[in-house]
C-alpha positions as CSV (number, residue, x, y, z in Angstrom):
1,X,22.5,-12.8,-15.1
2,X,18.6,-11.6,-15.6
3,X,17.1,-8.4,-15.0
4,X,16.4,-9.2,-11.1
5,X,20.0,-10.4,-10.6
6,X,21.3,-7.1,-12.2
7,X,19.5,-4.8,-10.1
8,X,19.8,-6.6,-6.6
9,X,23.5,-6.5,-7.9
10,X,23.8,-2.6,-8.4
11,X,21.3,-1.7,-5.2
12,X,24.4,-3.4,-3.2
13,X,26.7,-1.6,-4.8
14,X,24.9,1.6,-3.5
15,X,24.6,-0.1,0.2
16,X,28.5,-0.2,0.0
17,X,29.0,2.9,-1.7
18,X,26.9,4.7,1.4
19,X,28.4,2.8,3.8
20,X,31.8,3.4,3.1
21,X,30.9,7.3,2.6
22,X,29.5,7.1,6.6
23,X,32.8,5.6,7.7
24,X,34.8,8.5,6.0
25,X,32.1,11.0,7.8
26,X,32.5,9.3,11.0
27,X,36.0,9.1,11.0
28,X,36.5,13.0,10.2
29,X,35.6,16.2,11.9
30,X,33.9,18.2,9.1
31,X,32.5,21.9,10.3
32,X,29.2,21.1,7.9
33,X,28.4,17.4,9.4
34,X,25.0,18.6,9.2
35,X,24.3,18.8,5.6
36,X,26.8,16.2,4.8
37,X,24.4,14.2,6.7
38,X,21.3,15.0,5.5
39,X,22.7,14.4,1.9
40,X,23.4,11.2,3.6
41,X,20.1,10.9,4.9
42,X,18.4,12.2,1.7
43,X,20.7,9.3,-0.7
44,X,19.4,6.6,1.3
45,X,15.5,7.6,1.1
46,X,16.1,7.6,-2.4
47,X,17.8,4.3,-1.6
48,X,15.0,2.8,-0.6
49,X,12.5,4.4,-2.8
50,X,14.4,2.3,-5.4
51,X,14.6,-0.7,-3.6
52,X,10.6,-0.6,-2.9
53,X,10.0,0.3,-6.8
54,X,12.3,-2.8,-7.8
55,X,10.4,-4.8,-5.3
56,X,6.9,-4.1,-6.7
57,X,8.4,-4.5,-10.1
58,X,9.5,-7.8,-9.7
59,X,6.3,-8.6,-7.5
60,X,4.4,-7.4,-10.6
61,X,6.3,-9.2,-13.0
62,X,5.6,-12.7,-10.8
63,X,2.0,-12.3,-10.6
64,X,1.8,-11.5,-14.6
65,X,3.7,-15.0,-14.7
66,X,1.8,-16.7,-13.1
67,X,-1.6,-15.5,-14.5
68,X,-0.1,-16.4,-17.6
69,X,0.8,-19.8,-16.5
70,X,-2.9,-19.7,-15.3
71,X,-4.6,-19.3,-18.3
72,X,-2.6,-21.5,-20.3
73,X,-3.1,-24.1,-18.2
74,X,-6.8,-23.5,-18.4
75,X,-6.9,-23.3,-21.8
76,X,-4.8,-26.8,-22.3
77,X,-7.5,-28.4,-19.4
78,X,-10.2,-26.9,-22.2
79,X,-8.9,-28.2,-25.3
80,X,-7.2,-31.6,-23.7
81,X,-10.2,-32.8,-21.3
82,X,-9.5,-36.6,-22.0
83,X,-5.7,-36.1,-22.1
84,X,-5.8,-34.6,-18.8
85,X,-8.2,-37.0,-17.2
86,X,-6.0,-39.8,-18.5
87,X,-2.2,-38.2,-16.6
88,X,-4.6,-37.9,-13.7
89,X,-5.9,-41.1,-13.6
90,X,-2.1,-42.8,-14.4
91,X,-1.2,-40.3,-11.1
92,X,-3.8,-41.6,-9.4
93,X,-3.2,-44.9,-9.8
94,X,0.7,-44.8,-9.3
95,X,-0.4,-43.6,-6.1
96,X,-2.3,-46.4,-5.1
97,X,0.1,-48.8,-6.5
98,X,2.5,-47.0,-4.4
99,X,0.3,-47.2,-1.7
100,X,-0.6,-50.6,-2.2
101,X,3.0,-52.1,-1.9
102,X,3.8,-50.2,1.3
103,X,1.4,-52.1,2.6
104,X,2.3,-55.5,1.8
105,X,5.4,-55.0,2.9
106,X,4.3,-54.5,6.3
């Protein structure tokens, strides 16, 4: 299980967690509703606070990726130019080929 897997794992394990303490608040008559509430109220800002950090985290962690990916692919384009040219051209022409035999057929 990775990191992301882990963490979207334990954040609904607080959803559940919350919701099961609202079903016990609902289904009692407690004289300090009020601040049971807003404890309520305050654990699921912090809830979401979480849920937003994790978010950007793992957006953050996808853009580094793929600027990584980015530059190395650069860089293999800058030390390979005839190497690439030559899987581009063998695409290319598959294409055509491909191409080229739908249309006999017809």
């Amino acid at each position: 299980m990775d990191k992301h897997q882990k963490e979207i794992e334990e954040l609904r394990a607080q959803v559940a967690s919350m919701a099961e303490k609202l079903k016990v608040l609902s289904s009692q008559k407690i004289d300090h509703a009020e601040e049971v509430a807003d404890s309520y109220v305050d654990s699921a800002d912090a809830w979401v606070k979480d849920v937003v950090d994790h978010l950007k985290d793992a957006g953050s962690d996808a853009k580094k990726k793929a600027q990584t990916l980015s530059k190395q692919a650069a860089e293999y384009v800058e030390e390979n130019p005839w190497q690439v040219a030559a899987v581009a051209a063998a695409v290319a022409g598959a294409v055509v080929g491909v191409m080229m035999m739908n249309r006999k057929k017809e």
